[in-house]
Every structure is written in structure tokens, then in C-alpha cells.
py3Dmol code that shows the C-alpha trace and the ligand (Angstrom):
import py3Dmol

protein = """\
ATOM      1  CA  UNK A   1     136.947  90.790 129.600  1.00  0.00           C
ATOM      2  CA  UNK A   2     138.757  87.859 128.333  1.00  0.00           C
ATOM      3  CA  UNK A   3     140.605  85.437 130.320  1.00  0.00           C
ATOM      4  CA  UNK A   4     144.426  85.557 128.177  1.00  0.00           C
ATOM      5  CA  UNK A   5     146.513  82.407 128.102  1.00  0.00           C
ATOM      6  CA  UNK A   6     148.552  82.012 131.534  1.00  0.00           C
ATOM      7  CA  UNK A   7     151.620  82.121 131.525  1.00  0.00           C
ATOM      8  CA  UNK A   8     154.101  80.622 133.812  1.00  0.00           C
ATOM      9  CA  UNK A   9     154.059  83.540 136.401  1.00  0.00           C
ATOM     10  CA  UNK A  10     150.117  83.285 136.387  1.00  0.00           C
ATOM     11  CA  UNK A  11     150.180  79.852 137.015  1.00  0.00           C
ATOM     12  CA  UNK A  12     152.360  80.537 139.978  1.00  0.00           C
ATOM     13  CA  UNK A  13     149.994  82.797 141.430  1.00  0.00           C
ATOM     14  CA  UNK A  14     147.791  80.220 142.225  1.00  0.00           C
ATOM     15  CA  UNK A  15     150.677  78.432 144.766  1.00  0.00           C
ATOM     16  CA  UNK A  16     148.909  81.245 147.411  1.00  0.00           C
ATOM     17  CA  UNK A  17     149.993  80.349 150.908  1.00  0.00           C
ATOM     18  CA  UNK A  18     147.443  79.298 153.470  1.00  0.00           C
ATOM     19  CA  UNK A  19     148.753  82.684 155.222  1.00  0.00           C
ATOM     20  CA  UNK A  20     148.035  85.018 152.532  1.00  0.00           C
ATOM     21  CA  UNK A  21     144.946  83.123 151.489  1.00  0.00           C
ATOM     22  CA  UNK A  22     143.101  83.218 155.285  1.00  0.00           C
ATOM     23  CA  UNK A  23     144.427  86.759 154.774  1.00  0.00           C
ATOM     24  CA  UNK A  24     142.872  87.182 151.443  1.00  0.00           C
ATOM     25  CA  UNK A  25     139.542  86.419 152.937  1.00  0.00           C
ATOM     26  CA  UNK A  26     139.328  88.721 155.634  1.00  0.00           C
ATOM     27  CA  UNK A  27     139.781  85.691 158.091  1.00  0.00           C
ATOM     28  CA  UNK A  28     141.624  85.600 161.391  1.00  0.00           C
ATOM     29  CA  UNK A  29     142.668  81.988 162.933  1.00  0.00           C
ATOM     30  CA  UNK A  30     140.641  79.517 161.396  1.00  0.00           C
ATOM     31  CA  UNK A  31     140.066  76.465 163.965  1.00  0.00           C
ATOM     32  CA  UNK A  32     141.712  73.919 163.950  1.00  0.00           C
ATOM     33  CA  UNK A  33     141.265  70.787 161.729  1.00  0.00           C
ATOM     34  CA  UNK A  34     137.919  69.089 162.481  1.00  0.00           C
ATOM     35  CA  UNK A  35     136.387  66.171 160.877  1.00  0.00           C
ATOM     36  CA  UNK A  36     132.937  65.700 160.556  1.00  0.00           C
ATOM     37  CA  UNK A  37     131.245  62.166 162.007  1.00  0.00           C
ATOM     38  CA  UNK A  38     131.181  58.892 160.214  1.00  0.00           C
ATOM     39  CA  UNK A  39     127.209  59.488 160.038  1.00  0.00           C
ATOM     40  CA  UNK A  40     126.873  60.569 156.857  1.00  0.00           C
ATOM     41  CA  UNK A  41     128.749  58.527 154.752  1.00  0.00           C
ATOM     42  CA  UNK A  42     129.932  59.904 151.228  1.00  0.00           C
ATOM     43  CA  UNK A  43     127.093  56.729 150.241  1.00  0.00           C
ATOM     44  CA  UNK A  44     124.484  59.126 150.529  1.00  0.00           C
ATOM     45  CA  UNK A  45     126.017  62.024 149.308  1.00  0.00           C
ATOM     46  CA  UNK A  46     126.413  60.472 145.817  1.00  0.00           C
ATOM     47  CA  UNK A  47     123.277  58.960 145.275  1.00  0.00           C
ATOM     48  CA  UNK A  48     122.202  59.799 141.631  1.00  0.00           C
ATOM     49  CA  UNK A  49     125.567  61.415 140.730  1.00  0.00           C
ATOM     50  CA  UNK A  50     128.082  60.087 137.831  1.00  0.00           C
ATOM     51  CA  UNK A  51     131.257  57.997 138.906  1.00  0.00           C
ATOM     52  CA  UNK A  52     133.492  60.836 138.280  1.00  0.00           C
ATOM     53  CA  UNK A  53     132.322  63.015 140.815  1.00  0.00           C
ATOM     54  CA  UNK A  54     132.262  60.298 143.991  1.00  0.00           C
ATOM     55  CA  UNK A  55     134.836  59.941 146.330  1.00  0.00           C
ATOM     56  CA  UNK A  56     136.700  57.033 146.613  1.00  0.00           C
ATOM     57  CA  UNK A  57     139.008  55.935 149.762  1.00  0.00           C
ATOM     58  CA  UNK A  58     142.472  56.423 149.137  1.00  0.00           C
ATOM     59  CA  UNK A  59     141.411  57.682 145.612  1.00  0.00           C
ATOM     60  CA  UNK A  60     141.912  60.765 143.514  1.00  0.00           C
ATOM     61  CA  UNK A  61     141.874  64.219 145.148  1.00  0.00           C
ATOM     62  CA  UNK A  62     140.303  66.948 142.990  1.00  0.00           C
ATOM     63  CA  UNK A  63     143.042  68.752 140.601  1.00  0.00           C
ATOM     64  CA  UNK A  64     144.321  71.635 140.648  1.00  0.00           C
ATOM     65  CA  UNK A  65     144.181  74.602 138.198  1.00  0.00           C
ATOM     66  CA  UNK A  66     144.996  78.288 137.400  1.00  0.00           C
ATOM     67  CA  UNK A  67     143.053  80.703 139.572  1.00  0.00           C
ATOM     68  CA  UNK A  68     143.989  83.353 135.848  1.00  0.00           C
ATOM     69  CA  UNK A  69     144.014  87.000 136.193  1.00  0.00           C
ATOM     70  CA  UNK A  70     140.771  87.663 138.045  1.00  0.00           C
ATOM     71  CA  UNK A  71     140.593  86.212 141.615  1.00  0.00           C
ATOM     72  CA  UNK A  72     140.043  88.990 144.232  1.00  0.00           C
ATOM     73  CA  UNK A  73     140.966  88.232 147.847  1.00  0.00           C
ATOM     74  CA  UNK A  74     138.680  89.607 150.541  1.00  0.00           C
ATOM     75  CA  UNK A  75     135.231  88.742 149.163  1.00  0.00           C
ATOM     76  CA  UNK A  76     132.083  89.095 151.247  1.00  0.00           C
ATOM     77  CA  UNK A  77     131.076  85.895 153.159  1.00  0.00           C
ATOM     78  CA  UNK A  78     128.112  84.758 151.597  1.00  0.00           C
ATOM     79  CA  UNK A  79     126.507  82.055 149.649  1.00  0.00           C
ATOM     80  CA  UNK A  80     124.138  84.224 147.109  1.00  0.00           C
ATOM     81  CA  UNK A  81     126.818  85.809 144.879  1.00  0.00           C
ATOM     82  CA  UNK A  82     124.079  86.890 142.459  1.00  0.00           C
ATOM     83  CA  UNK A  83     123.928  90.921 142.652  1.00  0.00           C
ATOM     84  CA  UNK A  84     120.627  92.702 142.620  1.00  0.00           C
ATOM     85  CA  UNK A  85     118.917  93.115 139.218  1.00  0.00           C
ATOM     86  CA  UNK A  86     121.556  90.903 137.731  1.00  0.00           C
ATOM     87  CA  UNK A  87     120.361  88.795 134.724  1.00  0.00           C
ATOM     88  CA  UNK A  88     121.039  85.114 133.485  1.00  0.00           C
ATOM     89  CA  UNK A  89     120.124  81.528 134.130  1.00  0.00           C
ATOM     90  CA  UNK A  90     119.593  80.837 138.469  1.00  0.00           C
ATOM     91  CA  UNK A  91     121.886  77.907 138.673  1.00  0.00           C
ATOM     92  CA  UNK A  92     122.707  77.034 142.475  1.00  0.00           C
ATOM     93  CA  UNK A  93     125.596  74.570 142.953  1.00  0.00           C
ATOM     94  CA  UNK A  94     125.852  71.837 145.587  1.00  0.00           C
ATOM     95  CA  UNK A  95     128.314  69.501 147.243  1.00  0.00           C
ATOM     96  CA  UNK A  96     130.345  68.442 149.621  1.00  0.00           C
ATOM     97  CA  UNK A  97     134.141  68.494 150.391  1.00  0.00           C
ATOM     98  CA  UNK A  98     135.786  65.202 151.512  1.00  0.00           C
ATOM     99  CA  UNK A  99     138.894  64.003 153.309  1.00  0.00           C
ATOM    100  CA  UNK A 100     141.094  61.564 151.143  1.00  0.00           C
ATOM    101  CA  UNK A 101     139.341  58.934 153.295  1.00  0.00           C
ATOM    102  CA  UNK A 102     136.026  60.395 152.322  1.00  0.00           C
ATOM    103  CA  UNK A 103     134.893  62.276 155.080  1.00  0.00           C
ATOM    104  CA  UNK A 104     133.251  64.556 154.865  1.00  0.00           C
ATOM    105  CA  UNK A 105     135.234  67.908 156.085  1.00  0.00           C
ATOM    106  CA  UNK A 106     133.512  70.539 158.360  1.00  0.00           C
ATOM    107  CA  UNK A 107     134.600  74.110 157.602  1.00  0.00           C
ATOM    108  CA  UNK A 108     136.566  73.998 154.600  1.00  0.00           C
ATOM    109  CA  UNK A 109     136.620  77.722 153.207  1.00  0.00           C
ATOM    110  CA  UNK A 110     135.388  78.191 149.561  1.00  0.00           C
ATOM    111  CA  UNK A 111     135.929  81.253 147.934  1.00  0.00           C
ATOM    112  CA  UNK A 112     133.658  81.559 144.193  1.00  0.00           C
ATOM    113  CA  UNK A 113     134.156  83.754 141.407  1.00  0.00           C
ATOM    114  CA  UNK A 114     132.647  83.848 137.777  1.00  0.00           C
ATOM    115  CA  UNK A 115     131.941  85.577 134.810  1.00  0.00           C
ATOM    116  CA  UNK A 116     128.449  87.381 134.885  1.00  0.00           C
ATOM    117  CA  UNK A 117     125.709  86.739 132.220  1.00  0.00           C
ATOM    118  CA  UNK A 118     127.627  88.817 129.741  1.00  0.00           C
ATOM    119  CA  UNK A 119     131.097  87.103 130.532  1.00  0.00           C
ATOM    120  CA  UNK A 120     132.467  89.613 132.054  1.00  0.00           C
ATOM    121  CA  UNK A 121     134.012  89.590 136.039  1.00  0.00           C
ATOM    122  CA  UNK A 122     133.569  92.344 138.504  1.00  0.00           C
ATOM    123  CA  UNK A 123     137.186  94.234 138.558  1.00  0.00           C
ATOM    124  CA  UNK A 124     136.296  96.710 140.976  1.00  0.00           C
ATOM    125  CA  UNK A 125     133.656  95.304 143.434  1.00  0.00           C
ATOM    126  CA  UNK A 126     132.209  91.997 144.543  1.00  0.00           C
ATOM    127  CA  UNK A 127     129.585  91.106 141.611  1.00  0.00           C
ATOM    128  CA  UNK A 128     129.855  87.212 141.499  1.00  0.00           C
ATOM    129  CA  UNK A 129     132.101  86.865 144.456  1.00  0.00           C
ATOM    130  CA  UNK A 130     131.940  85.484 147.456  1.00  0.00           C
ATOM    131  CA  UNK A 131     133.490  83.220 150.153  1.00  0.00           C
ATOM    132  CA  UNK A 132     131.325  80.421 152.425  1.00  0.00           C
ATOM    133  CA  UNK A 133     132.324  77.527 154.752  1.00  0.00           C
ATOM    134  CA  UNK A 134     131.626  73.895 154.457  1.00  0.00           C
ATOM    135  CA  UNK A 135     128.416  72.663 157.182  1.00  0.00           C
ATOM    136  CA  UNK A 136     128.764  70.283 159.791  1.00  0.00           C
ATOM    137  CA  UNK A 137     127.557  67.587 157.300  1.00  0.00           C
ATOM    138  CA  UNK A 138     131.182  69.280 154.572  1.00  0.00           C
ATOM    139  CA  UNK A 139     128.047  70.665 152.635  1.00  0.00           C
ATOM    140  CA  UNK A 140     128.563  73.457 150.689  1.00  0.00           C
ATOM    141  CA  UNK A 141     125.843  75.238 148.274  1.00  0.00           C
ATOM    142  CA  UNK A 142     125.726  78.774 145.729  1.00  0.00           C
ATOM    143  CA  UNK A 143     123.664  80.561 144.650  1.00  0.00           C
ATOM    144  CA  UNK A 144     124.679  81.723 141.615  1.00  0.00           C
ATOM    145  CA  UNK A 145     123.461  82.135 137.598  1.00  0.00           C
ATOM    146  CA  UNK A 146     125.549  80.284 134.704  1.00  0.00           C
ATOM    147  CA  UNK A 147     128.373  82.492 134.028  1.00  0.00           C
ATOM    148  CA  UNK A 148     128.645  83.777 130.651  1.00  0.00           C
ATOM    149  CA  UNK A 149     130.833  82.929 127.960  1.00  0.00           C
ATOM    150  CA  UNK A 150     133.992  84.777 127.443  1.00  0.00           C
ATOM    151  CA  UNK A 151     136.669  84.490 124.194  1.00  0.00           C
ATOM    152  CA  UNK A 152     139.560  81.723 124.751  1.00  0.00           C
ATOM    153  CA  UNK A 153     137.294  79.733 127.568  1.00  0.00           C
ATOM    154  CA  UNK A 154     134.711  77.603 127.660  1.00  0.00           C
ATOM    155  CA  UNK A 155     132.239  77.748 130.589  1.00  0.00           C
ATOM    156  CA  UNK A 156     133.400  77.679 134.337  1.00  0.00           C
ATOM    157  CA  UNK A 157     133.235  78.755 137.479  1.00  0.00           C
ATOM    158  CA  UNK A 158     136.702  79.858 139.876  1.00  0.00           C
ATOM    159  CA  UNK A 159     136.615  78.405 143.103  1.00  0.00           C
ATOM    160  CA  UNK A 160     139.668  78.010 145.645  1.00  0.00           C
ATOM    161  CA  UNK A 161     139.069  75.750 148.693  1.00  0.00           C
ATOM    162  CA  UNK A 162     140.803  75.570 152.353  1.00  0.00           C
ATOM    163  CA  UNK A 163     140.756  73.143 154.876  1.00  0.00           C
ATOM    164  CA  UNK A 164     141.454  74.277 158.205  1.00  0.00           C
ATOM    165  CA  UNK A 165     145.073  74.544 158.671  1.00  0.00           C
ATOM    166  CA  UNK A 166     145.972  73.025 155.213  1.00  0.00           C
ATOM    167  CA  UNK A 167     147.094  74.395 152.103  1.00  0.00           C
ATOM    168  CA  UNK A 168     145.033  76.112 149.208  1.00  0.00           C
ATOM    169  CA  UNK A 169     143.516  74.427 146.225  1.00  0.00           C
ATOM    170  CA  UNK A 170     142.803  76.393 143.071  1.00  0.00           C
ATOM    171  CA  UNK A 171     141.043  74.742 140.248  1.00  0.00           C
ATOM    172  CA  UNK A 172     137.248  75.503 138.059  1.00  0.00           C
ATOM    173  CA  UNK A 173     134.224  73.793 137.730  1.00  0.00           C
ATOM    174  CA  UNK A 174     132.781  72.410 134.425  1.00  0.00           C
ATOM    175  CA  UNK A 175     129.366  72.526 132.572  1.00  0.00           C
ATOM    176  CA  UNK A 176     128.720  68.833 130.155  1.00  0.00           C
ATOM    177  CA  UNK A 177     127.697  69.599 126.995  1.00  0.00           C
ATOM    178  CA  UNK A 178     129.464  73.061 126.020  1.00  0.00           C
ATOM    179  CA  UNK A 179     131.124  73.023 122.871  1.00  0.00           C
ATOM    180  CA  UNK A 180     134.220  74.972 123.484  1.00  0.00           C
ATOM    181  CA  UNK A 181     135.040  72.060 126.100  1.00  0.00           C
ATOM    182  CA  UNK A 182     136.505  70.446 123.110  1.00  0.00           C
ATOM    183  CA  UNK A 183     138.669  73.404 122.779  1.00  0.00           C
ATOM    184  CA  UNK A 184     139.535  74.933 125.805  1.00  0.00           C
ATOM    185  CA  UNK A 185     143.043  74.184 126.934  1.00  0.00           C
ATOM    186  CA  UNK A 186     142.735  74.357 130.569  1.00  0.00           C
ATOM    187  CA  UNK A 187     139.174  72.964 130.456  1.00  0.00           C
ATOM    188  CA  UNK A 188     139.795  68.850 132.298  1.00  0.00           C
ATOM    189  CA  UNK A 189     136.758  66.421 132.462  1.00  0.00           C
ATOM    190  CA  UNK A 190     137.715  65.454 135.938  1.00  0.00           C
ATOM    191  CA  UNK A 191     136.067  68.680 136.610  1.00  0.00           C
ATOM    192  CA  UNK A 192     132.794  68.302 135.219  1.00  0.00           C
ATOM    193  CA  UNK A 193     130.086  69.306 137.364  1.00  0.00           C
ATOM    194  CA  UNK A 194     126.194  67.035 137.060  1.00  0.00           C
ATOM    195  CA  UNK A 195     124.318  69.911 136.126  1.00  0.00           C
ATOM    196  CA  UNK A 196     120.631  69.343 135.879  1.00  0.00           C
ATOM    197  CA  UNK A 197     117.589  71.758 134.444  1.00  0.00           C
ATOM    198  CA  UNK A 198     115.041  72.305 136.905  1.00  0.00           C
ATOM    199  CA  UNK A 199     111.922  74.923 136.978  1.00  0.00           C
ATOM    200  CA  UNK A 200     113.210  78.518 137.239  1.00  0.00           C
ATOM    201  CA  UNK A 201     116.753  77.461 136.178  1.00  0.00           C
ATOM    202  CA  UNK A 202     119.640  75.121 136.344  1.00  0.00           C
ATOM    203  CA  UNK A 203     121.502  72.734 139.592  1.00  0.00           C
ATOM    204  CA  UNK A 204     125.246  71.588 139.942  1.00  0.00           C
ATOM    205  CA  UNK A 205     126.725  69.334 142.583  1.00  0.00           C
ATOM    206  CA  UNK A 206     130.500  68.140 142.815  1.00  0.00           C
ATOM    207  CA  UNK A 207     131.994  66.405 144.922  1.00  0.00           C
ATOM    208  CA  UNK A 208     135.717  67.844 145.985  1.00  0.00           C
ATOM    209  CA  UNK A 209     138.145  65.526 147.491  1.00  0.00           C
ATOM    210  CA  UNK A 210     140.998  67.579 149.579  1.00  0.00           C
ATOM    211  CA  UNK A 211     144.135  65.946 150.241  1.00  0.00           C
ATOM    212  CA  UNK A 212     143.510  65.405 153.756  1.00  0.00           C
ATOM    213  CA  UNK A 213     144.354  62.361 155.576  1.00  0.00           C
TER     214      UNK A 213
END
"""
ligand_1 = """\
1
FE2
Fe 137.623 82.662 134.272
"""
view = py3Dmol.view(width=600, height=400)
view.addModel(protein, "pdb")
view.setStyle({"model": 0}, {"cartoon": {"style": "trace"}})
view.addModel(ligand_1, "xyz")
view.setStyle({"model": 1}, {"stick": {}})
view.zoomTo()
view.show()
């Protein structure tokens, strides 16, 4: 299926209230706001990584972007949103989510979706979807495979994150090196994901920076 050009009612879909969105998910209260120890510093979280991806205090927070036509609320809460017998290229995604201050933030809700190998998304069940919860340490990780390419887009993943108790953010991950980022509309560098090639398949970390105090 291809992913049309938004228009201004699809890009207000994405302003989802905290209400609907906890609803969405399946979710009753989440706790309340609770930030993780000074211990692991956001130092050590972006050793190896590319400047755009680290978190700086009192610098950018991630953007925003469309969710487009194909977020379903109410995913299953898991971390492996690869179905059984599925084909592609394994590609499991890392990071953490940070505070504005860059700390790391304990049980921030993410919610993936993505094409599958073909480039097309599950309409009718769960196949690439799936919500999880930042760790104690605001760790995060998929399992996943490299979503397929579909016309008008370049390659990305859908991902909306929650902090307790604070509002929604909507945006898409990035792969360096795709040609259609050059043409891709919606497609933003800031986005980019350090994706490397390992044995058996691909790795991704970003680093997301809420705007939390
Ligand atoms: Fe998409």
C-alpha cells in the first residue's frame, strides 16, 4: 500500500491526546512521571554514535512528524514485532529516551509500526506492530526487519512515544544512505538513525529527546 501525501487533516491526526493515546494502547493509568538516576549518564549512552543523535542539555528535542494513514491503536505489548515466517533483513533498533536535561526517562511508552519486507503494513492485524516501555536505565530496543520500500517514501519506521503523564510525540526513523532520502518530502536528517551491518542482519540506535523538564 502506498503511503499518499498528507494532507492537512492527516497531519492533524497526529495531535492525539495523551487520553486517547493511553487509550489507544490498551493502557489504564500510567504512573506517574519518574526519572531515572543520574547513574547512567547520556556519556555512555552515546559512545560511538554520530553528533546528531546525542542529547544535549537544554538542547533540541526530537521533531515531530505525521503518524500518515496507517497507525493502529491497541497494538500488542511487545518488543519482537517480526511475525512468524515473515521475511526480510533482522534489523533490531536500540536507544534510549531522554529528558530535555538528558536523563534518561523510565517508562516512556513506544508504540512501532512499519512496512513489511514487501512495503506493505498490516491493515487488519498486528504484523509489524507493537507497543514497549522504556527500562529503568530509558532503554528501549526492537526487534524488527528493515521495512520495505513503498511508492512516494523513502525508508522508515512509525514510532509515537509517551512519557508518563505528558503529551504524545509522533515522528519516523531514518536509514543513511537510501536514495529516495533525497526525495522524500517528509523524510528530515534530524531523524537519521546509526544503522550498522552486523552478522545475520542490520542494528539501529537513536537517541530521542522528549520535551521533559
Ligand atoms: Fe509509512
Amino acid at each position: 500500500m502506498s503511503e499518499i501525501p498528507l494532507t492537512p487533516e492527516e497531519e492533524m491526526e497526529s495531535g492525539l491526546s495523551r487520553k486517547q493515546f493511553v487509550a489507544a494502547v490498551g493502557l489504564g493509568a500510567i504512573a506517574a512521571p519518574v526519572v531515572a538516576g543520574a547513574m547512567t549518564g547520556p556519556a555512555s549512552a552515546l559512545q560511538g554514535q554520530d553528533l546528531p543523535l546525542a542529547c544535549t542539555p537544554g538542547g533540541s528535542t526530537t521533531i515531530a512528524q505525521t503518524e500518515g494513514p496507517y497507525f493502529k491503536p491497541n497494538s500488542p505489548l511487545t518488543s519482537n514485532i517480526v511475525p512468524a515466517g515473515a521475511s526480510g533483513t533482522k534489523l533490531t533498533v536500540t536507544g534510549r529516551v531522554y529528558s530535555r536535561s538528558c536523563k534518561p526517562l523510565v517508562k516512556v511508552l513506544l508504540d512501532f509500526w512499519q512496512a513489511d519486507n514487501a512495503g506493505n503494513y498490516d491493515n487488519y492485524g498486528f504484523k509489524f506492530r507493537g507497543h514497549q516501555f522504556t527500562d529503568a536505565n530509558g532503554a528501549f530496543s526492537l526487534t524488527t526487519i528493515v521495512p520495505g520500500l513503498y511508492p512516494g517514501r523513502t525508508r522508515h519506521i512509525h514510532v509515537k512515544l509517551q512519557a508518563p503523564n505528558r503529551p504524545i510525540l509522533t515522528t519516523q526513523l531514518y536509514f543513511p544512505g537510501e536514495p529516495r532520502n533525497q526525495t522524500d518530502t517528509i523524510y528530515d536528517p534530524r531523524l537519521l538513525m546509526n544503522v550498522q551491518t552486523v552478522p545475520g542482519g542490520r542494528t539501529a540506535s537513536y537517541e530521542f529527546v522528549l520535551n521533559v523538564p
